[in-house]
N, C-alpha and C positions, 0 to 999 in steps of 0.2 A: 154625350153632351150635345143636347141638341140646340140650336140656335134659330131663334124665330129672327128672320129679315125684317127689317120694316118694310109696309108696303109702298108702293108706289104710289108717288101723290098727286093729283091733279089740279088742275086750276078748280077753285068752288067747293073741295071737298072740306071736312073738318078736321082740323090736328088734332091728337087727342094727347093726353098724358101717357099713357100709354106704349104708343109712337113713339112720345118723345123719351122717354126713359129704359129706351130700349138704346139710345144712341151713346156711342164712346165717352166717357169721361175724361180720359184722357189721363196726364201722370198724377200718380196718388200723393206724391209726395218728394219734395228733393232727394235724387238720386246718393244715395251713399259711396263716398270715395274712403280713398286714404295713401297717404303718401309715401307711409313706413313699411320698408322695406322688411320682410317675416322671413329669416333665412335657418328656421328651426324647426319647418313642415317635415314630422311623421308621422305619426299616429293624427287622426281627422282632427281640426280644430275649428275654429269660428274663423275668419277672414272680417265678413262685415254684418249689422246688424243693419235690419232692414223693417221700420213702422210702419203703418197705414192704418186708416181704417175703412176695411171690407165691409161691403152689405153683400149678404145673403144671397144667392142664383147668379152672380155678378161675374163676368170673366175677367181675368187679370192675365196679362202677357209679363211675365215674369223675365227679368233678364241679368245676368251675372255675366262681365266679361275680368277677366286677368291678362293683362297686356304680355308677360314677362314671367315663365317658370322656366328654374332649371332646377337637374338633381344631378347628386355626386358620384351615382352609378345610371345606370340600365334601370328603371322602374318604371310603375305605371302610377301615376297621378291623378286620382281620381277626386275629379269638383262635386257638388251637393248642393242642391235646395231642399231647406230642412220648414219646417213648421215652429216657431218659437225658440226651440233651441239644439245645441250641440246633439242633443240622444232624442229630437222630435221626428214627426213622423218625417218621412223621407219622400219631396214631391216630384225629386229628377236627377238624373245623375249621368253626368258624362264623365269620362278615359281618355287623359294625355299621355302616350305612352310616348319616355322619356330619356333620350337617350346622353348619358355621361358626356357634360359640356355645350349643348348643345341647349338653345334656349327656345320656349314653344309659348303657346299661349291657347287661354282658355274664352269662348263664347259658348255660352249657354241660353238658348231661351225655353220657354215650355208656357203652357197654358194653364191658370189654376182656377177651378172655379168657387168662387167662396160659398161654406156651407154654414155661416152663422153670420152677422153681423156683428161690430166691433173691432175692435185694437184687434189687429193683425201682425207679428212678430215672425219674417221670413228671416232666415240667416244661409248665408252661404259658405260653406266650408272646404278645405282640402285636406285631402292624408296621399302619403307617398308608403307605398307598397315595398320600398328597400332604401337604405340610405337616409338622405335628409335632402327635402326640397327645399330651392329658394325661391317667393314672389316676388322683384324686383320690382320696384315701385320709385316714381319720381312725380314732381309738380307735372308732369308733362307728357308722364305715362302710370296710368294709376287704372287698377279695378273701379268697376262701377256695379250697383246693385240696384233694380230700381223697378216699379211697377206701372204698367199702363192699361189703366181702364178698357179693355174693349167692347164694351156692351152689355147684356142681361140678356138670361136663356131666352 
């Protein structure tokens, strides 16, 4: 992924569009929360669903955090950025390893670059590896999903 700079600009030169559509967008979209607590994590499931709409060559900082996981033995909890849905393609993946009682939390970012323009459907999911997880959620402690424009190749 390679990423052109804008150049340096000087006093008298010409802005071009170019230049300027090279520069951050910035958030795509109201970040995706939720407040209900999911104390039924085995097998991968969706957590949150996440819209926008991507143009083409475009970077996106992608970011999923979980305030609050615990599980009822020793396993590993593993978080997911997926593409559209539950079985889409798989854009990043991090490991809570989780130990009985004991409460952790998940931050995830990664870099995506969009390869189509249009409705873009990122979802973030979890699955616990043994046992059953729980993602404790409140008005005050809640996941967040959410995309930020960084630029064009």
């Amino acid at each position: 992924m390679a990423v052109t700079p804008n150049t340096t600009f000087s006093s008298g030169a010409i802005f071009t569009a170019t230049q300027a559509n090279r520069f951050p967008r910035g958030l795509m979209a109201t970040p995706v929360t939720s407040t209900t607590t999911d104390s039924t994590i085995t097998a991968e499931e969706v957590q949150l669903t996440y819209v926008f709409t991507a143009v083409n060559g475009r970077n996106y900082l992608l970011t999923y955090s979980e305030p609050s996981i615990s599980s009822t033995v020793n396993s590993t909890i593993t978080a997911r950025l997926r593409e559209s849905s539950l079985i889409g393609t798989n854009i990043n993946s991090t490991q809570l390893y989780s130990v009985s009682g004991f409460n952790g939390q998940v931050v995830m970012q990664t870099m995506y670059t969009a390869t189509a323009s249009g409705s873009l459907t990122i979802v973030a999911t979890l699955q616990s590896s043994a046992g059953t997880a729980t993602a404790t959620r409140l008005s005050s402690r809640f996941p967040e999903l959410y995309a930020i424009d960084v630029g064009a190749n």
